[in-house]
N, C-alpha and C positions, 0 to 999 in steps of 0.2 A: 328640353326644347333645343332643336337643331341651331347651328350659328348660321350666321347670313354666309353664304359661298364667298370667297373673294378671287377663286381661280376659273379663268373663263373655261378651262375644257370641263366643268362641273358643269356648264349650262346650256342649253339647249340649244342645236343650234339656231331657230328660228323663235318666232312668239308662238308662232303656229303652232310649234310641236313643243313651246313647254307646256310644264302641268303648272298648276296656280299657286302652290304654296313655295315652288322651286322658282319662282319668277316675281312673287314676294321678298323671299330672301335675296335673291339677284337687288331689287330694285330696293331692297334697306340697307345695302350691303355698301362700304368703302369702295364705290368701283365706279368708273365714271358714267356706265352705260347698263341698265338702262333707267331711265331718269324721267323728267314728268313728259318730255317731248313723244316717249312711249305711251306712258299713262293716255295720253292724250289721244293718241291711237287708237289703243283699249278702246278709250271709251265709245269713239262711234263706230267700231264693231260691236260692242256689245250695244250699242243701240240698235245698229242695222239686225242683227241678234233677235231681239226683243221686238220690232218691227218682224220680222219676217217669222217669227213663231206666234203672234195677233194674227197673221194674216193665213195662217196654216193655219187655226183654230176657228178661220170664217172659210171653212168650205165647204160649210155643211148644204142639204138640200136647200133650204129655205135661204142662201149665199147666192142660188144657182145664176141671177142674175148679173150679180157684179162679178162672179166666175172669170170674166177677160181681163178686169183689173185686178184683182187679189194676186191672180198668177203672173200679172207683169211686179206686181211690189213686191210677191216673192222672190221672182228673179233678180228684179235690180237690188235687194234688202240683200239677198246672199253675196251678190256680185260687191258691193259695198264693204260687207263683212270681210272677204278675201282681201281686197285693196287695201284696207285699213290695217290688218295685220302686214300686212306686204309693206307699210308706210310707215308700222312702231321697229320693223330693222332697219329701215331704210333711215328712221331717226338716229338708231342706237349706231351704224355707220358713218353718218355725218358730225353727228358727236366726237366720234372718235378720229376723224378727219381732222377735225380744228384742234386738234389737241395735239394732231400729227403736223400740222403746220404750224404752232407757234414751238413746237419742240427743231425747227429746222435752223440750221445754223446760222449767225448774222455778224459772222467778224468782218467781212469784207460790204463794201456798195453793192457788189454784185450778189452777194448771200444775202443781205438786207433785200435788196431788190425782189430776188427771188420767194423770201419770207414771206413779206406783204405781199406781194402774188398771190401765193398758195393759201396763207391765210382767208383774203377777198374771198379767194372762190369758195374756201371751206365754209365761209358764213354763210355765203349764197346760198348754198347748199342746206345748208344747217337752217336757214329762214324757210327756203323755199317747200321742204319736207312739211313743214307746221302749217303753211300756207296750202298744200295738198290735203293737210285733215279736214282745216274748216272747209275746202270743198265737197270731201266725204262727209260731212257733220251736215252741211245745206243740205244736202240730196239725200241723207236719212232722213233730217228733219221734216222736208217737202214729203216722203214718203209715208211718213206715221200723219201728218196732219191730211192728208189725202185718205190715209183709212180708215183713221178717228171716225169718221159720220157713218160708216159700213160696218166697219170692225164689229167681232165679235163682243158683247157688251160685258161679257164674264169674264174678259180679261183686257179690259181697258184701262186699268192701270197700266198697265205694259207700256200703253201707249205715252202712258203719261213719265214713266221713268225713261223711256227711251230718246222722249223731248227733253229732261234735263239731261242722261248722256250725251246727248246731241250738243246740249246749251255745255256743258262741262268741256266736251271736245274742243268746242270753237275758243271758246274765251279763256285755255289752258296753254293753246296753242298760240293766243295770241300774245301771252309772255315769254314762250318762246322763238315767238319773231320778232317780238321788241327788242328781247337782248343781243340778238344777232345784229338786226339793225345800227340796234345804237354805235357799233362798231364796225360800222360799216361807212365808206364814202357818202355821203348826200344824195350823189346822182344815181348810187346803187340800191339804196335804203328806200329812194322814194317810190322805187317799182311795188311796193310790198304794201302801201299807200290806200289802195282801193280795195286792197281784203281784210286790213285793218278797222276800216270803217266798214266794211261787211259783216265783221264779227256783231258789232253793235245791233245790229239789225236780226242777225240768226239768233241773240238772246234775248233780242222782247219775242219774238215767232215763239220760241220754245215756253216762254214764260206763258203766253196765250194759250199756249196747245196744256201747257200744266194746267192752267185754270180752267180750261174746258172741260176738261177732264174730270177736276174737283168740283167742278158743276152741275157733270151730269151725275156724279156719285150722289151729291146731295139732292137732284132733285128739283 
């Protein structure tokens, strides 16, 4: 069995273009990045994934009707899938931002000064990213629970793993705004406030759309 990489030019440069077992080892590996604010990423592209290959699988004749909305959930499910991967670098750089601002020098008032500066903004940053998944995680989720009642029915589980990737994305990501938060000023922290308690909300939705799901399996 291979060893987990610990040298970045081993890894890809994007999530997009790694392969999954190389992106595995990255992400078990001694190395700061990439970490669960990734994973988190992952997950509502592989939901938006999973979402938009249900909805390729209803377009058959007997689809012909819902034909305008399949092909708008396909469109936004793939458009989703892009941004979320676009959003597990954009984790693995802000990561590596805060790490570059508390390594910054603080022998003087004015290097101090300038630390915490840099710092601030790297958590902002570092919150802000997670606070982008759970809005990709909502608008997957809204898109599987809108094709749930069309959807092909021989592959409605999909629908139902793509509602917990969804539910996994939001509430994975929400410990990763918490931790940045917490280290963060009050008046800065509290911006992050109303997607925190959004998460709350996108995990009972997903929890519905699971059991919807395990309902019409049974019947």
């Amino acid at each position: 069995m291979s060893q987990p990489s610990t040298s970045s030019q081993e890894t890809a440069s994007s999530f997009g273009e790694a392969m999954l077992a190389q992106y595995l080892c990255d992400l078990a590996a001694k190395i700061p990045a990439p970490g669960g604010g990734a994973v988190a990423a992952l997950h509502s592209a592989q939901g938006a994934a999973l979402v938009a290959m249900v909805a390729r699988y209803t377009t058959r004749a007997k689809d012909a009707d819902n034909r305008p909305v399949i092909d708008r959930i396909i469109e936004a499910a793939d458009a989703a899938r892009t941004r979320s991967l676009t959003l597990a670098d954009a984790d693995a750089a802000a990561f590596t931002a805060v790490g570059s601002a508390y390594k910054l020098p603080k022998s003087t008032e004015e290097e101090t000064a300038t630390r915490t500066a840099a710092i601030n903004a790297a958590l902002l940053e570092a919150a802000r990213v997670p606070a982008a998944v759970v809005d990709e995680a909502d608008e997957v989720l809204a898109l599987a629970t809108q094709l749930f009642p069309i959807g092909n029915p021989n592959v409605v589980t999909d629908i139902g793993a793509a509602a917990n990737a969804c539910r996994a994305a939001a509430t994975t990501s929400q410990l990763n705004i918490e931790i940045n938060v917490a280290s963060l000023p009050a008046d800065a922290g509290d911006q992050f406030a109303p997607v925190l308690l959004r998460i709350e909300e996108i995990a009972a939705r997903a929890d519905a759309l699971h059991a919807d799901v395990i309902h019409s399996l049974r019947g």
